[in-house]
C-alpha positions as CSV (number, residue, x, y, z in Angstrom):
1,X,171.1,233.3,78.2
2,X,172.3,231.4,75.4
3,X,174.5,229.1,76.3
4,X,171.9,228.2,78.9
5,X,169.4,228.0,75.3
6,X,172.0,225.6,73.6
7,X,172.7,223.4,76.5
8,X,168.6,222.6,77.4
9,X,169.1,221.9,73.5
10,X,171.5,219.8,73.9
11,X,170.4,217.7,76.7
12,X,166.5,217.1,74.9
13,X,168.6,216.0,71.7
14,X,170.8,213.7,73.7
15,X,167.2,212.1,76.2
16,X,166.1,211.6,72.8
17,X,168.7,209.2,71.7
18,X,168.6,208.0,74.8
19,X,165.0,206.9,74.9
20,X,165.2,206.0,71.2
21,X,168.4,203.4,72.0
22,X,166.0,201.8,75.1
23,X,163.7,201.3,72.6
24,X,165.2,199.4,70.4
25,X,166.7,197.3,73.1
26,X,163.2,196.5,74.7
27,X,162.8,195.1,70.4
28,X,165.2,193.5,70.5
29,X,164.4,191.6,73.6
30,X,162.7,188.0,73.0
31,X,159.0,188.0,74.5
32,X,159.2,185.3,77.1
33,X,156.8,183.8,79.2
34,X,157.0,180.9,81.7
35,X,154.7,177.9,82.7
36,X,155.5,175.6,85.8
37,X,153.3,172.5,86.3
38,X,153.2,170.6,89.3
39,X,151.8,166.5,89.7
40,X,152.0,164.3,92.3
41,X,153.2,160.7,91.8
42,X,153.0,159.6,95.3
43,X,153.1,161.4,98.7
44,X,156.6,161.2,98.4
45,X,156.8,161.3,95.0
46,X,156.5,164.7,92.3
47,X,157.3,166.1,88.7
48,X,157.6,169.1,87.8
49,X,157.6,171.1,84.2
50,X,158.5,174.4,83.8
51,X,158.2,175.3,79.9
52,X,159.9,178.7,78.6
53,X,157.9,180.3,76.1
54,X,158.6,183.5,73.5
55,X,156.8,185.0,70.2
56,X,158.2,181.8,68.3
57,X,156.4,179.4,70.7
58,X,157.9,176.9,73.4
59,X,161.6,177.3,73.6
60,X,163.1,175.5,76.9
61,X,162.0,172.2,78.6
62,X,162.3,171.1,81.9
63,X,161.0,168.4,83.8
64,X,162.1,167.1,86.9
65,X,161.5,164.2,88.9
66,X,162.0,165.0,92.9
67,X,161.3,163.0,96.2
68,X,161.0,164.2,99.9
69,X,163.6,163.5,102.3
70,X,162.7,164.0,105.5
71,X,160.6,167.0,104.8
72,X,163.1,168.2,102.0
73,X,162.3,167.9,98.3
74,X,165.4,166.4,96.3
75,X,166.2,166.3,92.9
76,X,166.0,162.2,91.6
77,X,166.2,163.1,87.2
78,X,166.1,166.0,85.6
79,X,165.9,166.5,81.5
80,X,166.1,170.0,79.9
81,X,167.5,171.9,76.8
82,X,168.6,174.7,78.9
83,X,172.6,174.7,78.1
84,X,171.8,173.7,74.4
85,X,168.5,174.4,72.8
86,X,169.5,171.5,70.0
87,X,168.4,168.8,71.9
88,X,167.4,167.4,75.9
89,X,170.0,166.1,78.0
90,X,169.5,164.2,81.3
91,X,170.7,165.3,84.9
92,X,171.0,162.5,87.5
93,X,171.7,163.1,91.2
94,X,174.4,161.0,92.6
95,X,173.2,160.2,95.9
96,X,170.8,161.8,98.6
97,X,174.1,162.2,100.5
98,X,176.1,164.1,97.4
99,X,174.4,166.5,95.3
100,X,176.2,166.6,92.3
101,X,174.9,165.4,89.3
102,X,175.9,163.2,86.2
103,X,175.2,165.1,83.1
104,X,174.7,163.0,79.7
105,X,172.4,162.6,76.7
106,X,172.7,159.0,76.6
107,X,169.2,157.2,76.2
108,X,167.4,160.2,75.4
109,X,165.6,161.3,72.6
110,X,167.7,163.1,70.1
111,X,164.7,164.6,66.8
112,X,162.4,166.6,67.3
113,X,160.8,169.9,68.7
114,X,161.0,171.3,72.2
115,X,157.4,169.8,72.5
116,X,158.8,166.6,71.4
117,X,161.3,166.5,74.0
118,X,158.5,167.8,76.6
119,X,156.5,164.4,75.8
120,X,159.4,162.4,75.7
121,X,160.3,163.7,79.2
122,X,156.7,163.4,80.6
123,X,156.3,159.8,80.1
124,X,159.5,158.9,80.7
125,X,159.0,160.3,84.6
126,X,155.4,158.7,84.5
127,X,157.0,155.4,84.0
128,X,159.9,154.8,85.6
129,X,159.9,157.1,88.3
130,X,160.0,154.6,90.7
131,X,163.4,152.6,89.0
132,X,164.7,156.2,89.7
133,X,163.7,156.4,93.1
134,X,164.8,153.2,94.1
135,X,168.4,153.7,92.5
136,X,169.0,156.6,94.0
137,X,167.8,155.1,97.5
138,X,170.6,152.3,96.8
139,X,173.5,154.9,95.3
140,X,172.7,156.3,98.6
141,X,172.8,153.1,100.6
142,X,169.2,153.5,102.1
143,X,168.4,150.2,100.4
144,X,169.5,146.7,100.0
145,X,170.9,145.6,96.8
146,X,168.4,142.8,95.9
């Protein structure tokens, strides 16, 4: 009877430290909440921003510029912080045909907060969403060159 005394001991002490090591880990763990926001630009024609949130406030940015392809929704421009939370960089798709995309930071803003970027990002979209379109349309060959 007492070993059997010492090892329920033993087994309470160790789901204990068990339970007290979860803890911590669920602490440690950054709050994070997300928000995606849809508008329509046309009826071929969306953005989207999805904003990452944690107890310090709005963290990750992305807003994305898509059109519809017969009945398919395709990635045009894209600008997050996701691979570096120091500043946005751009994704551009290379053609409806190829989906890869050409990754860079040129042209885009470079100070600020994650807010900053988000505004930046907004209005760019708003106005000039349809050079985007129609550049992707000719990379794609869909439209003439004029």
């Amino acid at each position: 009877m007492r070993k059997s005394r010492k090892s329920g001991k033993i087994v309470q002490v160790l789901n204990k430290i068990r339970l007290v090591k979860e803890l911590k880990r669920e602490k440690e763990k950054p709050i994070t909440k997300k928000k995606v926001e849809e508008f329509i630009l046309s009826h071929e024609d969306k953005y989207r921003t999805v904003m990452e949130f944690d107890k310090d406030g709005l963290k990750e940015v992305t807003v994305i510029y898509e059109i519809e392809v017969n009945g398919q929704w395709i990635m045009v421009r894209m600008y997050d912080n996701t691979h570096s939370k120091k500043y946005l960089h751009k994704h551009t798709r290379t053609s409806i045909q190829d989906s890869r995309e050409i990754v860079d930071a040129i042209s885009v803003i470079r100070k600020g907060e994650p807010s900053d970027w988000l505004s930046w990002a907004r209005r760019d979209i708003i106005n000039s969403w349809f050079f985007y379109r129609r550049a992707l349309l000719r990379r794609s060959q869909l439209v003439d060159k004029r």
